[in-house]
N, C-alpha and C positions, 0 to 999 in steps of 0.2 A: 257316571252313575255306578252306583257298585251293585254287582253280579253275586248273588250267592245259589252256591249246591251245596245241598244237602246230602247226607250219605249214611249210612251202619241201620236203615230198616229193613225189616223182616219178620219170619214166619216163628213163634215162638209158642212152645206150651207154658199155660198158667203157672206162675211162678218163678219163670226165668228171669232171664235179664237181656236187655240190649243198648246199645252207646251208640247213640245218634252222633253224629259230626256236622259240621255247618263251616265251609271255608268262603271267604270274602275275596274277589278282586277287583279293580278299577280304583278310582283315585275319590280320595275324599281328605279332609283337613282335622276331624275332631271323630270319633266314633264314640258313640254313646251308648245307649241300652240295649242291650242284646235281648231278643226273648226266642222260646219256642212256642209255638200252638199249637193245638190239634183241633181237626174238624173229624169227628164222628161221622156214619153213615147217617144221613135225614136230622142232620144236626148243624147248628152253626160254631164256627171256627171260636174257640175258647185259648184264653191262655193257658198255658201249663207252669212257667217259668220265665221269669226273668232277671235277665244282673247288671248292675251300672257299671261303668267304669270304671269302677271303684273296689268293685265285686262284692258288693251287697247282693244277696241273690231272693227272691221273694218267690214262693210255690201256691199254684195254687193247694187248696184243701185238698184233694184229689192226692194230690203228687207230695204232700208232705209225709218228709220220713222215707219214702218211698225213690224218690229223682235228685238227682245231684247232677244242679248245671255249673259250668266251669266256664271260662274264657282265657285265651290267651292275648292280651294283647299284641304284644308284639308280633304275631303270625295273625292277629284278626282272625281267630278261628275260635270256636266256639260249642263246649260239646253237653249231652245230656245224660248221661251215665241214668239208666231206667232199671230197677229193681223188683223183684215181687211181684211180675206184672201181671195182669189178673185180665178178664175179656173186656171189661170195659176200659181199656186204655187204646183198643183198638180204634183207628184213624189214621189218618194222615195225617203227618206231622211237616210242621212247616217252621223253617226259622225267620226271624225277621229282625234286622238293624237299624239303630238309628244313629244319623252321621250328620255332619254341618260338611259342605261344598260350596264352595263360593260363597260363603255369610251366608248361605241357606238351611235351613232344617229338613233332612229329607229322609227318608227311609225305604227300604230294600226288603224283596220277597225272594223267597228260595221258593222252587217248583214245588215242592211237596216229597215226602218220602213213606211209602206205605210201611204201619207198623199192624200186625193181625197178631192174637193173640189167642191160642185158642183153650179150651176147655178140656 
């Protein structure tokens, strides 16, 4: 199965920036959609972005204009360049992959990475 961590959260005033990272390892045969998420305090976990393998990238409304997600394949690493961040982007941010192993469809969670933004 593959392994991801997360990395580049932190403590920011409104209108900064930060660049999440997401690096992958373990074995798999096809990787497919990359995304990020965030789960808010007393909220459930939403998309923020995601990219095919293709690198079609789709944002939510929130994040458009605002977030620039990228991937590399070759390294299977994965990052979110965060812009203009304002308090409500505050959460924890999680990445998530999806990959074919063994003719399977499977997907992968990163622990989470605290982003706070404040006022």
């Amino acid at each position: 199965q593959v392994q991801l961590v997360e990395s580049g959260g932190g403590l920011v005033q409104a209108g900064g920036s930060l660049r999440l990272s997401c690096a992958a390892s373990g074995k798999f045969s096809v990787m497919n959609d990359m995304a990020w998420y965030r789960q808010a305090p007393g909220k459930q976990r939403e998309l923020v972005a995601s990219i095919s393998r293709g690198g079609t990238a789709n944002y939510a409304d929130s994040a458009k204009g605002r977030f620039t997600i990228s991937r590399d394949n070759a390294r299977t690493t994965m990052s979110l360049q965060m812009d203009s961040l304002s308090p409500e982007d505050t959460g924890v941010y999680y990445c998530n992959y999806q990959y074919i192993i063994h003719g399977r469809y499977e997907d992968s969670w990163g622990q989470g990475t605290q982003v706070t933004i404040s006022s």
